[in-house]
C-alpha positions as CSV (number, residue, x, y, z in Angstrom):
1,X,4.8,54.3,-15.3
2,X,1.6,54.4,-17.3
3,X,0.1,53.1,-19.7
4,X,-2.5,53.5,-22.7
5,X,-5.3,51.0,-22.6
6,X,-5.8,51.2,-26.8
7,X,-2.3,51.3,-28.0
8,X,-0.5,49.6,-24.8
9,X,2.0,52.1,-25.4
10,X,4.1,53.0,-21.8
11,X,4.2,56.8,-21.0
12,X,5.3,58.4,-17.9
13,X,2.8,61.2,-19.1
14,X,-0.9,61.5,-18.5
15,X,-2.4,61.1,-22.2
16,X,-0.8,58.9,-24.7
17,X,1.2,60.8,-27.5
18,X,0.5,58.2,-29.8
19,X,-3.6,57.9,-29.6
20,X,-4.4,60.6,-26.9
21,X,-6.4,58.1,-25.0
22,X,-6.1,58.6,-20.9
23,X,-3.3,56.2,-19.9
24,X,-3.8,54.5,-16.8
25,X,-1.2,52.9,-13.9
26,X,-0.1,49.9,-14.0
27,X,0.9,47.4,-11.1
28,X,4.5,47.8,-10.0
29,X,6.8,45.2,-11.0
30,X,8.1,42.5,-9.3
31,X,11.6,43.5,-7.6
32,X,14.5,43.2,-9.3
33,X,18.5,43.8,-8.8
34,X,18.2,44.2,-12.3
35,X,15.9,46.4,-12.3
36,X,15.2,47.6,-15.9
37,X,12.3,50.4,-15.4
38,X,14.7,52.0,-12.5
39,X,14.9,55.0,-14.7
40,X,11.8,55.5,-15.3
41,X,10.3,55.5,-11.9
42,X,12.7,58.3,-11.1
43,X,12.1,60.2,-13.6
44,X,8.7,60.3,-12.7
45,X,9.4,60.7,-9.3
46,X,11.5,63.7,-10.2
47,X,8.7,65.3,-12.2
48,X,6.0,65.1,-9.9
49,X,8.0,66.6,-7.3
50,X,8.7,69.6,-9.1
């Protein structure tokens, strides 16, 4: 996951599509059974992969 420094919108993408300000990583959460951004990370996952 990223995110935008201006807007503190969360992207998986490299540029926000809200500002198009460089987004930046973020720390990865703390674990979780429930993990709520599971989706996310493998979406990302998958994408880079490709």
């Amino acid at each position: 996951m990223r995110k935008c420094p201006k807007c503190g919108k969360y992207t998986l993408k490299d540029f926000c599509n809200k500002c198009n300000e460089k987004t930046i990583t973020v720390k990865p959460p703390k674990y979780s059974i429930e993990d709520k951004y599971g989706k996310y990370r493998r979406m990302l996952k998958k994408s880079s992969s490709l």
